[in-house]
C-alpha positions, 0 to 999 in steps of 0.5 A: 473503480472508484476510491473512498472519498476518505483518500482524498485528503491523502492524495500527496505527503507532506514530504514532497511538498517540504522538499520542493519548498526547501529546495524553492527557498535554498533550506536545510530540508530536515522533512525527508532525510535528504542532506542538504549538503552532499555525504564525504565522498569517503562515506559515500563509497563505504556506504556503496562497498558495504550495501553495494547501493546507496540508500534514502528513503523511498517516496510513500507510493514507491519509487517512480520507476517502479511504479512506472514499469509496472504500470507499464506492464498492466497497462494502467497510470503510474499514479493509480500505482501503489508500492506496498512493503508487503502483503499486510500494508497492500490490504490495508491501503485496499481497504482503507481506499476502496471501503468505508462506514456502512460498506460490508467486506467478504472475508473467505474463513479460515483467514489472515488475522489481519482482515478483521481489523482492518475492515474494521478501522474502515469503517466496513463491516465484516461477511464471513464466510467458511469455506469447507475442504473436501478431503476427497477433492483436496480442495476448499469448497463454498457452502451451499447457499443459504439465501433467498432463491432467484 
């Protein structure tokens, strides 16, 4: 599958290139929330005691070893790997990556509220299509088809 050209310009943050210069240049690196310095050791094991971990932010694609056990796992590159916080941000980053202006999205109704606008800050334009229930069966249906015959 190939990604919307748009991507290219977000293929790497500015964060990881701020915390490689930093670390090159002996800086405080105030890009990413990393100390400089190491916390006291006091804070450290409160910080462990009360979370049972010690936090800092997580790289925007995820953090490699998920990213790589996972691409482990569906045979695929860990950089065409991406960690999303949920559901909404997945389908955003979908869209945002494989569509753009002038492509046209298929949305299934009834549907999440956010799929409207996100095919829409992509530039796509949006298909709906209603699926039908059919009590008897208990079961979402498609409609007849309303197109031109083969």
């Amino acid at each position: 599958m190939r990604l919307h050209p748009r991507t290219e310009a977000a293929k790497e943050s500015i964060f990881p290139r701020m915390s490689q210069l930093a670390q090159r240049l002996g800086a405080v690196n105030l890009g990413q929330g990393f100390p400089s310095n190491p916390p006291p050791p006091f804070l450290l094991e409160a910080v462990r005691r009360a979370l049972g971990r010690q936090d800092q932010y997580a790289p925007p694609a995820g953090l490699p070893a998920l990213r790589e056990a996972l691409a482990e796992e569906f045979s695929v590159e860990p950089e065409s790997v991406v960690v999303t916080s949920g559901a909404t941000e997945a389908i955003y980053v979908l869209l945002q990556s494989l569509v753009g202006p002038g492509d046209e999205v298929v949305v299934l109704e009834p549907f999440f509220d956010v799929y409207l606008p996100d095919a829409f800050l992509a530039g796509a334009e949006a298909r709906l299509v209603r699926l039908d229930l059919t009590p008897e069966a208990s079961a979402w249906t498609f409609p007849p088809c309303k197109g031109p015959s083969p």
